[in-house]
ZAMARGU-4260 file (C-alpha; in steps of 0.2 Angstrom, whole numbers, plus 5000, padded with zeros to 4 digits):
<rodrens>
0) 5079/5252/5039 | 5073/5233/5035 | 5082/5226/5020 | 5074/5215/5007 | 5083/5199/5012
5) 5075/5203/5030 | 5060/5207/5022 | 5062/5190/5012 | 5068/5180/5028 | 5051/5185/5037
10) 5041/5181/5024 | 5047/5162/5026 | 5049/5162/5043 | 5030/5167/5044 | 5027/5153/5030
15) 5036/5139/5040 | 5027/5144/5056 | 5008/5146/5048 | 5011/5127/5041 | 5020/5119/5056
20) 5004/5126/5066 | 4988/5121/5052 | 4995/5104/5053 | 4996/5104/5074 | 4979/5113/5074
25) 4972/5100/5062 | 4980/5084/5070 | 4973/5090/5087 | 4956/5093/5079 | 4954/5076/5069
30) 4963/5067/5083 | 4976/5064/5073 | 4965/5059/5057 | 4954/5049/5068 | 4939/5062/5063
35) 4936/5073/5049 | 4937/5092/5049 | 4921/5103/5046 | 4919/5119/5037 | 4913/5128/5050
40) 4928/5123/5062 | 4942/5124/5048 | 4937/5145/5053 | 4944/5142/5072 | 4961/5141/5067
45) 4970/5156/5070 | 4988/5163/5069 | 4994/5178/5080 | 4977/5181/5086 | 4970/5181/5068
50) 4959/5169/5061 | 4967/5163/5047 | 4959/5152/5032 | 4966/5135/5027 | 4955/5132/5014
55) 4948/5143/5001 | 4929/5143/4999 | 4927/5142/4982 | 4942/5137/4974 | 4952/5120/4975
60) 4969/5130/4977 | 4972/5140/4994 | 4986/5151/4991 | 4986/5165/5001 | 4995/5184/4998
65) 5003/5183/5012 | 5014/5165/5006 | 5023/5162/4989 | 5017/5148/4987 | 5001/5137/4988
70) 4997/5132/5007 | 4983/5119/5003 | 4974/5108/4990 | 4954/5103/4991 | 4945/5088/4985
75) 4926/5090/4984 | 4914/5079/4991 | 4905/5066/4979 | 4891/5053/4980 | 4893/5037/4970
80) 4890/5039/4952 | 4894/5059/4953 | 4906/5067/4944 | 4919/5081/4954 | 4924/5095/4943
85) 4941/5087/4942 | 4946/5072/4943 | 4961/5069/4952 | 4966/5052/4950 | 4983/5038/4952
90) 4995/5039/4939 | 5007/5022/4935 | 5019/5026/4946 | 5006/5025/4959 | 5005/5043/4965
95) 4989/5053/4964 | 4989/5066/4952 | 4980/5086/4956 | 4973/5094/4942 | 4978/5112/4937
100) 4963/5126/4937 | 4958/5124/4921 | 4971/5122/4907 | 4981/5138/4908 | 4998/5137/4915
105) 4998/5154/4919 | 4982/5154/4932 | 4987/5161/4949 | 4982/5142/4956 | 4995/5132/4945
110) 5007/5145/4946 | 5004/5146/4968 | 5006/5127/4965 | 5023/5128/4954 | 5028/5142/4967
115) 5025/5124/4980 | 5034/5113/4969 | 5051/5122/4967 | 5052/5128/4985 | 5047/5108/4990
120) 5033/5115/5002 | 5023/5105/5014 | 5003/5104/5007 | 4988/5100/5016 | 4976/5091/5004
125) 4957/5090/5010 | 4947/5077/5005 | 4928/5080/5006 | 4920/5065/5013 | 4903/5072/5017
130) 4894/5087/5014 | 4906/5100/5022 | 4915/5088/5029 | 4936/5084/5024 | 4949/5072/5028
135) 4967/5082/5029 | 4980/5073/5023 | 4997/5082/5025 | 5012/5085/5023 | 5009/5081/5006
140) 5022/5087/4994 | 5023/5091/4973 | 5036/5081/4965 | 5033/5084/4947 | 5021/5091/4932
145) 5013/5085/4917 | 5007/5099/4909 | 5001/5089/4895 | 4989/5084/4907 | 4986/5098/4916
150) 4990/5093/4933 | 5005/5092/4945 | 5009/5072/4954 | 5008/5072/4973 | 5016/5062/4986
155) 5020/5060/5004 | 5036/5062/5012 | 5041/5046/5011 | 5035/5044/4994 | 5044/5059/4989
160) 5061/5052/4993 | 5059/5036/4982 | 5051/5048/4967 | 5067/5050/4957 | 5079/5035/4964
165) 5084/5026/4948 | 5087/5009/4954 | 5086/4991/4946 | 5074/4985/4960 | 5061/5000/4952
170) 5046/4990/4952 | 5050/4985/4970 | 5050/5005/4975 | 5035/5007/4966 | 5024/4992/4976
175) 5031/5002/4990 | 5028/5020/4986 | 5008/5015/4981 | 5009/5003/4998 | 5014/5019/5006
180) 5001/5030/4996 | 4987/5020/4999 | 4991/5020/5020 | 4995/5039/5019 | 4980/5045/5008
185) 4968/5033/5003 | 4964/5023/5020 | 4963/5038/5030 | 4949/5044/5017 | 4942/5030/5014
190) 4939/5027/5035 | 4931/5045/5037 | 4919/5042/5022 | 4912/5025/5029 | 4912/5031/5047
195) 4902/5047/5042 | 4892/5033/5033 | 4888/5025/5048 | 4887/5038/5059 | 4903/5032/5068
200) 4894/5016/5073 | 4899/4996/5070 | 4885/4989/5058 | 4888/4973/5066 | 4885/4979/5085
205) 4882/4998/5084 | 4896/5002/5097 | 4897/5020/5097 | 4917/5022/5100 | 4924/5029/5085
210) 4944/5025/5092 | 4935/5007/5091 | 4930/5006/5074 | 4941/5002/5059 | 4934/5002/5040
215) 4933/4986/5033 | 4934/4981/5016 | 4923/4972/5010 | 4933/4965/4998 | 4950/4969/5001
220) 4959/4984/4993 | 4973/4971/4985 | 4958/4963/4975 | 4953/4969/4955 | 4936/4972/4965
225) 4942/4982/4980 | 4939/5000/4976 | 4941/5012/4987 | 4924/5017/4988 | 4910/5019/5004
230) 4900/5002/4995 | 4914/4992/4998 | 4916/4996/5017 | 4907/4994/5031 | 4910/5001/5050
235) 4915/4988/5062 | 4922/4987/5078 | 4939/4979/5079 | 4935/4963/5086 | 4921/4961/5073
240) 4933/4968/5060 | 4945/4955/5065 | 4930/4941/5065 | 4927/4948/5049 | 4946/4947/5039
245) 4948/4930/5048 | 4931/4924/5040 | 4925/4917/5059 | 4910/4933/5053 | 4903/4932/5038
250) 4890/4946/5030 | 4877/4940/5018 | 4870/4950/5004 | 4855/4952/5013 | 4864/4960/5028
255) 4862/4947/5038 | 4876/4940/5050 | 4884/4922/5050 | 4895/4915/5061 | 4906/4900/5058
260) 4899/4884/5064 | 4913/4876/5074 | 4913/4895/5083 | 4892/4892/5086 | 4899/4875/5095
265) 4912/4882/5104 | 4911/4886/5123 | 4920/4900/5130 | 4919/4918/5138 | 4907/4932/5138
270) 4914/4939/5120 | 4911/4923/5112 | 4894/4922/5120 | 4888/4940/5117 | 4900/4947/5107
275) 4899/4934/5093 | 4887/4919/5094 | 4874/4932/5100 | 4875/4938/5083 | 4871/4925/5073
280) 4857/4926/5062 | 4854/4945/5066 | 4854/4957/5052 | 4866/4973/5054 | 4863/4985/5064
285) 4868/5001/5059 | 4867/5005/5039 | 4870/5020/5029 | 4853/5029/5027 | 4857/5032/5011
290) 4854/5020/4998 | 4868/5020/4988 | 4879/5020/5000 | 4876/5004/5008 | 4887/4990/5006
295) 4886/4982/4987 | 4877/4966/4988 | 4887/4960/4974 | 4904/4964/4985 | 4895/4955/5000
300) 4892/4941/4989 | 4911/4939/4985 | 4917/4939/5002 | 4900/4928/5009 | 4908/4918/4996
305) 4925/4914/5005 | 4917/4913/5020 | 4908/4901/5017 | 4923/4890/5008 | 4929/4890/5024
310) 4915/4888/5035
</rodrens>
């Protein structure tokens, strides 16, 4: 006869192995967060011949009956201006913050979350950056909740670790869990909502190589203007992305690209030539085909700015 504690040490055995597997399943298929995850293939994940759902359908909160605690988060997909149902945002500390389902504590969802929290179990948060299109992030783990505020603060592994060190040199921890944040969460987000917005092309040069494309900044994330937002990025290719953060390519608001006169002068190789001097002059070619999210014109106006201090 099979005991409880077996019973008990199946169930987490089963829970270990679905997560370990999700998160290969989804590293495979985003190329290790090169690409984002559709809808439609998030159902090809199976697990002992099983499809098996990562994501609930209609609820922010997967947690499924066969777990004791939550196995994913969602983020729903919004245009500029629009307003999610919840607003998950960074808290001082510099780690993102995820709402509860409404503002009982009790709710299956907060209580699948809390289940996540005690037990320290590895999340996968999906992002939407597109119409049934998500950025995973993952492992991603609760640290601690605010029920005044109805939500519970998330962090990464590394993130986690620093959470509740009590240190003198706090403030140094904190630059580093919000440096840490913002490589683990935001960029990887932000990069698959500006290459959905370019349909994986360069603006500058429409190379269609998406392990050869970055997402620039406009202006860069460090500045009071630098929001992490598709109108402050723009698809590049990474020798126009360097061109770019170098200020040897500069972007006017009109969309039109400049390059530095002593580079214009310059004789060298075929990359210079072609590559750069070619494209002098030249408006982009790739933007967003919706409006509102093409590149700010007053975000291109600061950085035109500096580029042309230097130039």
């Amino acid at each position: 006869m099979t005991d409880a504690a077996t019973i008990r040490d199946g169930v987490e055995d089963f829970d270990t192995r679905l997560r370990r597997e999700a998160m290969r399943f989804l590293a495979v298929r985003t190329h290790d967060g090169l690409y984002p995850i559709s809808k439609a293939e998030l159902l090809d994940f199976e697990i002992d011949g099983s499809m098996f759902r990562l994501m609930d359908p209609q609820r922010g909160i997967r947690k499924p009956r066969q777990l004791a605690s939550a196995l994913s988060i969602s983020t729903v997909f919004r245009r500029n201006g629009e307003k999610r149902p919840y607003e998950d945002a960074v808290g001082p500390d510099g780690l993102l913050r995820y709402k509860w389902t409404g503002e009982n504590p009790d709710h299956m969802d907060n209580r699948g979350l809390r289940a996540a929290m005690d037990q320290q179990a590895p999340l996968i948060w999906f992002f939407g950056v597109g119409p049934g299109l998500f950025q995973p992030v993952f492992p991603v783990y609760l640290v601690a909740e605010e029920p005044a505020l109805h939500q519970f603060v998330v962090a990464t592994e590394f993130a986690r670790d620093l959470h509740h060190v009590d240190s003198q040199a706090e403030a140094q921890l904190r630059r580093y869990v919000l440096a840490e944040t913002k490589r683990r969460l935001h960029q990887p987000v932000f990069r698959a909502t500006v290459m959905r917005a370019y349909e994986t092309h360069c603006a500058v040069c429409a190379l269609g190589h998406g392990e050869l494309l970055d997402a620039a900044h406009i202006v860069p994330d460090s500045h009071e203007e630098g929001i992490a937002s598709v109108s402050n990025g723009l698809a590049l290719c990474k020798i126009h992305h360097a061109a770019y953060d170098a200020r040897i390519l500069g972007i006017t608001p009109d969309f039109v690209v400049e390059i530095r006169q002593d580079l214009l002068e310059e004789v060298d190789g075929p990359m210079l030539e072609h590559g750069l001097k070619e494209r002098h002059g030249e408006r982009l070619m790739v933007l967003p085909t919706s409006r509102e999210e093409r590149p700010d014109r007053r975000l291109l106006e600061l950085s035109y700015g500096r580029f042309r201090s230097v130039g």
